[in-house]
N, C-alpha and C positions, 0 to 999 in steps of 0.2 A: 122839398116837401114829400119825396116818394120815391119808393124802391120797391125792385122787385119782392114776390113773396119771400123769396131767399136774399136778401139783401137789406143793409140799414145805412142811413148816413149817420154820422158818429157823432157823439155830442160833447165827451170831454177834452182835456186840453191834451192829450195823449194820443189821438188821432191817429190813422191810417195815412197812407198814399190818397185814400179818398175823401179821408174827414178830419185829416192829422194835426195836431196842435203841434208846434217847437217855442222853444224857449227861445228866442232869438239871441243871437253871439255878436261877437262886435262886428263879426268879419260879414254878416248878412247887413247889420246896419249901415255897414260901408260900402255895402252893394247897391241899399238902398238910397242914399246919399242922391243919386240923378233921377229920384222917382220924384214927380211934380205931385204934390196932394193938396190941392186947396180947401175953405171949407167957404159950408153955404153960408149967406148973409145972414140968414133968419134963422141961425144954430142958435140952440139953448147952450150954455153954459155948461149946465149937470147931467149934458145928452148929447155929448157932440155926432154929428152925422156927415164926415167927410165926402167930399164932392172928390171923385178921382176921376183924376188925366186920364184920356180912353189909350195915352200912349204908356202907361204905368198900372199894373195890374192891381187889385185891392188884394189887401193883404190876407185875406182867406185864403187865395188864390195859392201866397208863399206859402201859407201851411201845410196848405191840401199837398205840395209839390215839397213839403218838408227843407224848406226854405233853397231850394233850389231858384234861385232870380231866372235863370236861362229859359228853365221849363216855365215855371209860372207866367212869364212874358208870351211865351206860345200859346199856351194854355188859355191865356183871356186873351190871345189875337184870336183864337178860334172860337171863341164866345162872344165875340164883339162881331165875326162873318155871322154867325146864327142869329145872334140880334137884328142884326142890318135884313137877314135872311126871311125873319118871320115879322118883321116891323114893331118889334118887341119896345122901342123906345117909345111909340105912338098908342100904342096896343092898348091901354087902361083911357084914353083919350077918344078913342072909335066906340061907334052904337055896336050894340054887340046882338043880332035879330034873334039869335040863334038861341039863346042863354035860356028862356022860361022850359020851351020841348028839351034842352040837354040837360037841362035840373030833375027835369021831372023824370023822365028816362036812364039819369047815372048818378046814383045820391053818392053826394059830396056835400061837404058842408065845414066852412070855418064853426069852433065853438069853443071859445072862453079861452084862459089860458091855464098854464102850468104853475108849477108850485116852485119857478126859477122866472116867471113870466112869456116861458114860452107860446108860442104860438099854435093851438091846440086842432088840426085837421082830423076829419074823420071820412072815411070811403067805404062803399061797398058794390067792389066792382062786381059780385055775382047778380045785383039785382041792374046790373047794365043791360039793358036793352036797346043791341045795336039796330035792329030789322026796324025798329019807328022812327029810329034818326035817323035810317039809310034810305028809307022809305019818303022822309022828310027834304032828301037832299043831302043830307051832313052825313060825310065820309069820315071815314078815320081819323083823317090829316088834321078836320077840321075839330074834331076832339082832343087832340092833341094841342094844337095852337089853342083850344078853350084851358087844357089844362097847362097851359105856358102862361096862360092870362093868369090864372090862378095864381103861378106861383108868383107873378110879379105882381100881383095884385096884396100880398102876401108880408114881399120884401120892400115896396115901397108905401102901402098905406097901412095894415095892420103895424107891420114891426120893421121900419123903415132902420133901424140900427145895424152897422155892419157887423154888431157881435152877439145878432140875434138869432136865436134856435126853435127849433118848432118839436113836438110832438106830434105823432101820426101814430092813427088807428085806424087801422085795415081791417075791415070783418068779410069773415071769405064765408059766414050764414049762405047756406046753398049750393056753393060749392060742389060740382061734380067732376068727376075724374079727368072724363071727356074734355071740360074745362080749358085743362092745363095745355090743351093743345089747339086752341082755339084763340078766335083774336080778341077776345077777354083778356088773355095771357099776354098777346101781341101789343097791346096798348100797354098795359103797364110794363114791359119789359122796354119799349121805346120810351116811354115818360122817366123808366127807371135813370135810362141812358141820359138822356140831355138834362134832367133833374143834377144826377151826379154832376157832368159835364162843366156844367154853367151855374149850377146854383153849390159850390162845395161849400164846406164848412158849415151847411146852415139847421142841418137836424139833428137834435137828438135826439128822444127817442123814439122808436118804433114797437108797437104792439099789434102783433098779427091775432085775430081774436076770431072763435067760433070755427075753428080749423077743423075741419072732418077727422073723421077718426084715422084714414089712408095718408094723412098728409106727411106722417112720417117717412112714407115708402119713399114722395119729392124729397121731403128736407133733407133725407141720408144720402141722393143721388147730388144735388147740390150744395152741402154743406163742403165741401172738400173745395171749392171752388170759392169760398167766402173767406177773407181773411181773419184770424184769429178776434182782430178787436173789434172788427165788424162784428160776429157773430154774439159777442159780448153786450153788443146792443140791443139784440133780437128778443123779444120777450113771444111766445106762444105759447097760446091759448087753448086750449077745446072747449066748448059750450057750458056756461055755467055761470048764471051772473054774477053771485058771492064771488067765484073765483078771480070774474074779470075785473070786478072793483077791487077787491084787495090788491089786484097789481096797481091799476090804473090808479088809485089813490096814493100810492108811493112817491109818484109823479105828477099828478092833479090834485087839487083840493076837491074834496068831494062835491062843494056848493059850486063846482065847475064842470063836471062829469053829466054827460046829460042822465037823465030817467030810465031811460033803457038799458044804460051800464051800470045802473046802481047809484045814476046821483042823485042830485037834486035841483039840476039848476034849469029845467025844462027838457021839452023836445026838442031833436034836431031840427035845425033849420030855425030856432026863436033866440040866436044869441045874438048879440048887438053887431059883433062883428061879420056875421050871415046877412044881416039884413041890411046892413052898412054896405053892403058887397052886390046884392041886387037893387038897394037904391042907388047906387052910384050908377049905374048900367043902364037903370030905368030910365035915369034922369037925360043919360046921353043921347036917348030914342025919342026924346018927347019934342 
């Protein structure tokens, strides 16, 4: 669901090392051949949503690793220790105390989807205010495992499909320099990390929106560091809501887009899938 300011996960079938589509060859299907896939009992027909062996990697995993089986096997062994690690299999199953003060302190918010059905996330890490969660008790760590919930919260009950993609909107509104060296930065750079890591193949696309006018000075120091199709992904923005809806409409249908970007379909925090998201959470505290 999320990457750094300089960074995007990739959404077509042409993919990177980080988000990479392949055509599959016979010689990967005969790699594949000992990989166990079962599927769940309660599969729809016109929807299938394969149950995978935790000893056989899901097939994003071959993409992202450009159909290398060896790597890909690594790859989900070491997202299956992080799973195990942050108790990510139980994690949407646990009361979550924390959720109403970290809502309210770091707007995030699912809302509606895309104009391929993706799955439509919106952030704005400049109005995070760490000092009343830290204040509250809640450390870093524990924002981080909120935003792990997120995304599993994401891939299993928004768009439980293995060949599902999400759109993300990052608004950096407020933004200061100073910022970029602060643990504002430190948090999405760690979310960037294990987002990549453990969730590949799953977004398309990204739109960094409301970017100070300086922002260019970053993007030219970290662009050289971004792969070609990566960067391809990247849509940015400076301040201007005509502006940001004609992008964001290329991608969203506009009666999906909330009010503040030019849509029509409410404010953040009123779409089904938002509220779907703190009801479920509520329901586990009561």
């Amino acid at each position: 669901m999320y990457r750094s300011y300089s960074q995007k996960e990739n959404d077509n079938d042409n993919d990177n090392d980080n988000n990479d589509d392949i055509n599959p060859t016979s010689s990967i299907q005969e790699s594949l051949n000992d990989v166990e896939v079962t599927e769940s009992p309660n599969q729809q027909p016109a929807a299938p949503i394969p149950t995978v062996s935790k000893d056989a990697p899901p097939f994003r995993f071959i993409r992202a690793t450009k159909g290398d089986i060896v790597a890909a096997k690594v790859r989900w062994s070491d997202t299956l220790k992080w799973r195990e690690q942050l108790g990510m299999d139980t994690i949407l199953n646990e009361p979550h105390p924390n959720l109403a003060l970290i809502k309210e302190n770091y707007p995030h918010y699912f809302h509606n989807r895309g104009r391929k059905n993706e799955c439509c996330y919106y952030e704005k890490p400049p109005k995070m205010n760490l000092k009343i969660m830290r204040d509250a008790g809640i450390e870093l760590d524990d924002i981080l495992r909120h935003y792990a919930l997120c995304c599993e919260y994401m891939w299993c009950k928004i768009e439980p499909s293995e060949d599902g993609k999400s759109i993300y909107i990052i608004d950096l509104d407020g933004m200061g320099l100073r910022d970029f060296a602060g643990e504002v930065v430190d948090f999405v750079k760690k979310a960037s990390a294990f987002t990549g890591a453990h969730y590949p193949e799953r977004s398309g696309s990204i739109f960094v929106v409301n970017v100070p006018s300086w922002f260019s000075i970053i993007w030219n120091v970290v662009r050289s560091m971004v792969d070609e199709v990566t960067k391809e992904k990247i849509t940015i923005l400076r301040s201007g809501k005509a502006a940001i809806t004609k992008a964001l409409v290329e991608k969203i249908p506009i009666e999906n887009i909330p009010e503040e970007y030019g849509g029509t379909s409410g404010a953040l925090g009123s779409s089904p899938e938002e509220k779907k998201f703190i009801n479920h959470f509520t329901s586990l505290g009561e």
